[in-house]
C-alpha positions in Angstrom: -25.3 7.9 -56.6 -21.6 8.7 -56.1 -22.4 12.1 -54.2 -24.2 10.0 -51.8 -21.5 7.1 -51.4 -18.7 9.8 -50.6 -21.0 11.8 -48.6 -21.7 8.6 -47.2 -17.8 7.9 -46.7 -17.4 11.4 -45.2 -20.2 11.2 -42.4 -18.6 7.7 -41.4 -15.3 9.4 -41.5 -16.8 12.2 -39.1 -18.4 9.8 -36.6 -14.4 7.8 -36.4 -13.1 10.8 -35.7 -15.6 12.0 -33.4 -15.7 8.6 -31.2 -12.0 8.5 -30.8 -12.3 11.7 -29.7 -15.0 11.2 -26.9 -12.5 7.7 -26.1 -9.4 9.8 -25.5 -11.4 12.6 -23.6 -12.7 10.0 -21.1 -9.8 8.1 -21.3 -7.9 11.5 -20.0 -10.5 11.5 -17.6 -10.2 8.3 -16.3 -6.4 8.7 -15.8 -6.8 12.0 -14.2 -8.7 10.8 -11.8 -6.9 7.6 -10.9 -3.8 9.7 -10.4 -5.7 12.1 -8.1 -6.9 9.5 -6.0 -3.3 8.1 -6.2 -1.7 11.1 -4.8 -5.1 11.3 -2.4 -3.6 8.2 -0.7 -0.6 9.7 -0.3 -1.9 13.1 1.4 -4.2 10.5 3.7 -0.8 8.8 4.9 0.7 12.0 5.8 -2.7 13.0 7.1 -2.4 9.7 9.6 0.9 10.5 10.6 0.1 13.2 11.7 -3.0 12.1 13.9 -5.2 13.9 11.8 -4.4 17.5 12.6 -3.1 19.8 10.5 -0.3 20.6 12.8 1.0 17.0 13.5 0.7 16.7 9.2 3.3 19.5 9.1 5.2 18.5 11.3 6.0 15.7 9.4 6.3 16.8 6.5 8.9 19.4 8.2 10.5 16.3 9.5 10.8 14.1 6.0 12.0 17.2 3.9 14.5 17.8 6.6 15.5 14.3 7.0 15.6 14.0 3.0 17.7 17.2 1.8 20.6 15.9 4.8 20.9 12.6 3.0 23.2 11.3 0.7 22.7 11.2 -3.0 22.3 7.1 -2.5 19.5 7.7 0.5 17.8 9.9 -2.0 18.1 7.6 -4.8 16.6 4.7 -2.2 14.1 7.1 -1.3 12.9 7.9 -4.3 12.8 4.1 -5.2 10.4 3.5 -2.3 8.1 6.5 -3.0 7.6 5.6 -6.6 7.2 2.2 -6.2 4.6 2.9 -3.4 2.9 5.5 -6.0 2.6 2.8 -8.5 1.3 0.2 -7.1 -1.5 2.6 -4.8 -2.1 3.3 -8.7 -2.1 0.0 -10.1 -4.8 -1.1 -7.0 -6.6 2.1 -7.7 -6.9 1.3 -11.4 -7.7 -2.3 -10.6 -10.8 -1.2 -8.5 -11.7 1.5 -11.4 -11.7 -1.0 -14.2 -15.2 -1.4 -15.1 -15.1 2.6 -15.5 -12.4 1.9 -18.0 -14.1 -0.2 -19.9 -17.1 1.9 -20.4 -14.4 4.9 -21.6 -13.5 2.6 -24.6 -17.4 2.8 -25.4 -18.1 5.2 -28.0 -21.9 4.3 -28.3 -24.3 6.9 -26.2 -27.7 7.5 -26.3 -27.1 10.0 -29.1 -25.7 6.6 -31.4 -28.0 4.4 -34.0 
């Protein structure tokens, strides 16, 4: 009777571990792909500017790197301000429209589940 109770124990034990596993895989997932899309916006901006040629994109590109290695330390510092804050929030509204997904990544029971 006590074999079976600790085997018991064990295979519960196993099936934690094995769920928070599969939870933190797709959760990975899930944040890799948000931030993908995330920096997706940003190449689609760039990709505007530039009037959807590869040319015009480099351009300006060329014309912001320029434009940011002559400024100041404070334009920087503003600079980068703007850029993360427009990051975050392109990934907060991305991660608002991906919710659902995130929910069903904190579901550990499949098909292969009792």
């Amino acid at each position: 009777m006590n074999t079976l109770f600790n085997q018991s124990i064990d295979e519960r034990h196993q099936q934690r571990r094995q769920d928070a596993l599969l939870v933190s895989l797709r959760l990975a997932g899930w944040i890799a792909t948000t931030v993908m899309a995330t920096l997706g916006v940003a190449t689609l901006f760039f990709w505007l500017l530039g009037s959807f040629t590869l040319s015009g994109t480099m351009l300006q590109v060329d014309n912001l790197a320029s434009r940011y290695l002559e400024a100041d330390a404070a334009r920087q510092a503003q600079f980068h301000m703007i850029v993360c804050s427009v990051l975050g929030i392109a990934f907060a509204l991305i991660s608002f429209f991906r919710r659902a997904s995130l929910r069903a990544a904190f579901d550990a029971k499949g098909a292969d589940h009792e």
